[in-house]
C-alpha positions as CSV (number, residue, x, y, z in Angstrom):
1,X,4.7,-33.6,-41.6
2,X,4.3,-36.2,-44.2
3,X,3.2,-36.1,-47.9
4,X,1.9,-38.3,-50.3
5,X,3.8,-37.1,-52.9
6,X,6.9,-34.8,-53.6
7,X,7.1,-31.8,-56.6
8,X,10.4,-30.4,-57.0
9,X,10.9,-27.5,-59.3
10,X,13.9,-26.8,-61.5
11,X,14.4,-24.1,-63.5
12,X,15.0,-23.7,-67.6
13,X,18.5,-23.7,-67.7
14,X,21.1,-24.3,-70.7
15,X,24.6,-26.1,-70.1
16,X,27.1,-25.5,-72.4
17,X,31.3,-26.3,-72.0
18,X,34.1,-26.4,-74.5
19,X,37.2,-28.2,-73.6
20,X,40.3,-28.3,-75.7
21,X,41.5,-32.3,-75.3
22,X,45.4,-31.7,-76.8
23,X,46.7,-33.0,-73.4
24,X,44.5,-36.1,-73.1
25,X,45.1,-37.3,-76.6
26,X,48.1,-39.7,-75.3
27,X,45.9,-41.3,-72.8
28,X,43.6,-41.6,-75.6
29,X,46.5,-44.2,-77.4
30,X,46.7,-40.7,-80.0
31,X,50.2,-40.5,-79.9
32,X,51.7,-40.8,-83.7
33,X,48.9,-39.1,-85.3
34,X,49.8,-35.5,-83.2
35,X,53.3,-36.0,-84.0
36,X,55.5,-35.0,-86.9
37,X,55.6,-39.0,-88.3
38,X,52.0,-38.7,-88.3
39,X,50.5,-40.6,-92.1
40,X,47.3,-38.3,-93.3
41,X,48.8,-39.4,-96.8
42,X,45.4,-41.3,-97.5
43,X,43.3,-37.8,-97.3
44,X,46.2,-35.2,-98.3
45,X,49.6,-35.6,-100.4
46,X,50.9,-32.3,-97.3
47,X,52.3,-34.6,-94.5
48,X,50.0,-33.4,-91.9
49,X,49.3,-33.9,-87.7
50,X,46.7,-33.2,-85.5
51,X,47.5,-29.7,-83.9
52,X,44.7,-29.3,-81.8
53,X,41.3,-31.3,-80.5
54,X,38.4,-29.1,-79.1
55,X,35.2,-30.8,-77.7
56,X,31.7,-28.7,-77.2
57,X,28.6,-30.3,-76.1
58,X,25.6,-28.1,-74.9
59,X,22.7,-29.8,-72.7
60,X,19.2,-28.0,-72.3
61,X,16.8,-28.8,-69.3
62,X,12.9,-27.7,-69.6
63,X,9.6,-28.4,-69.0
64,X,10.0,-30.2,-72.3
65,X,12.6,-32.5,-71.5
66,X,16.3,-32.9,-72.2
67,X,17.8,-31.8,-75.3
68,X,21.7,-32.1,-75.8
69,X,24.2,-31.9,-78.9
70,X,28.4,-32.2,-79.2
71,X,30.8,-31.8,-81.7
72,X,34.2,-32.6,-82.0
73,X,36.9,-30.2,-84.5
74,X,40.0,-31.8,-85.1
75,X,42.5,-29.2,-86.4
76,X,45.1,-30.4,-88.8
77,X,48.6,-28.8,-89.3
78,X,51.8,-28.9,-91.1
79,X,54.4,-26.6,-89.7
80,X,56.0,-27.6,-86.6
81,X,53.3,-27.3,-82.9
82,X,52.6,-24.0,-81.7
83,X,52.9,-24.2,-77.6
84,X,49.3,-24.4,-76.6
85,X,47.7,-21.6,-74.7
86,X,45.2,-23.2,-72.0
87,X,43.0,-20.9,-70.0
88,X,41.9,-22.7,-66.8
89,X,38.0,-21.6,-65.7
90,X,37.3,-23.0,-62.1
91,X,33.5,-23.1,-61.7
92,X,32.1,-23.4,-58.4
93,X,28.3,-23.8,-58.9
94,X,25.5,-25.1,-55.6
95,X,23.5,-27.0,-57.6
96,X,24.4,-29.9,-60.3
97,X,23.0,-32.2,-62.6
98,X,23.3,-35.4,-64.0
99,X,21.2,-36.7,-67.4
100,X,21.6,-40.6,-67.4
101,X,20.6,-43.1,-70.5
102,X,17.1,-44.3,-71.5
103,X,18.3,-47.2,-68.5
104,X,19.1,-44.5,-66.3
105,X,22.6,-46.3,-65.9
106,X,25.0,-44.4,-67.5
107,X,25.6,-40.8,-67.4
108,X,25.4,-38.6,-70.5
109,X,25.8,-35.0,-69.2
110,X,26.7,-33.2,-65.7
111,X,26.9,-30.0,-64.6
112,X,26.8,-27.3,-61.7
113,X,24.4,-24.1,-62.0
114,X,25.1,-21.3,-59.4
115,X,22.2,-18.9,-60.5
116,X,18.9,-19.3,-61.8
117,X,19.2,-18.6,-65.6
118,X,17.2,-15.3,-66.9
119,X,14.4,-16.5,-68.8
């Protein structure tokens, strides 16, 4: 059988991850500013270091379009590091998306959905 057009159908469905980025900071060329000769002395007269980076972006999918926000908290301390406390969620979802730029080059957002969401 052959069509002159395809419709595919995807549900309403809401994305959202939070991922703490401690460990990644390094790679990042963050090295000095997590550590105890770390200089705040610009914003605060307390010698302070990052203690802790956490990430959260949230995309929505609808008949509307896409809709997506993030924001990064950077957590300042002054004692000495606590030892981090990393839960690891594995996620293993049969259908994904991707939301690419206005070019449709790079992408912005993906993620794996194993249910359809409750409306």
């Amino acid at each position: 059988m052959t069509a002159d057009e395809a419709r595919i159908a995807v549900p309403r469905f809401t994305l959202r991850t939070t991922v703490q980025v401690d460990e990644q900071l390094p790679a990042l060329g963050v090295r000095i500013a997590a550590s105890a000769r770390a200089d705040f002395s610009g914003i605060s007269q307390a010698p302070l270091r990052i203690a802790r980076v956490v990430q959260e972006a949230v995309v929505t999918v609808s008949e509307k379009g896409v809709e997506a926000a993030a924001v990064t908290v950077v957590v300042m301390a002054t004692a000495s590091p606590e030892p981090l406390r990393v839960q690891k969620v594995d996620v293993d979802r049969p259908f994904g998306i991707v939301v690419l730029d206005a070019d449709g080059e790079v992408p912005l957002f993906t993620g794996r959905q194993a249910d359809f969401p409750r409306p």
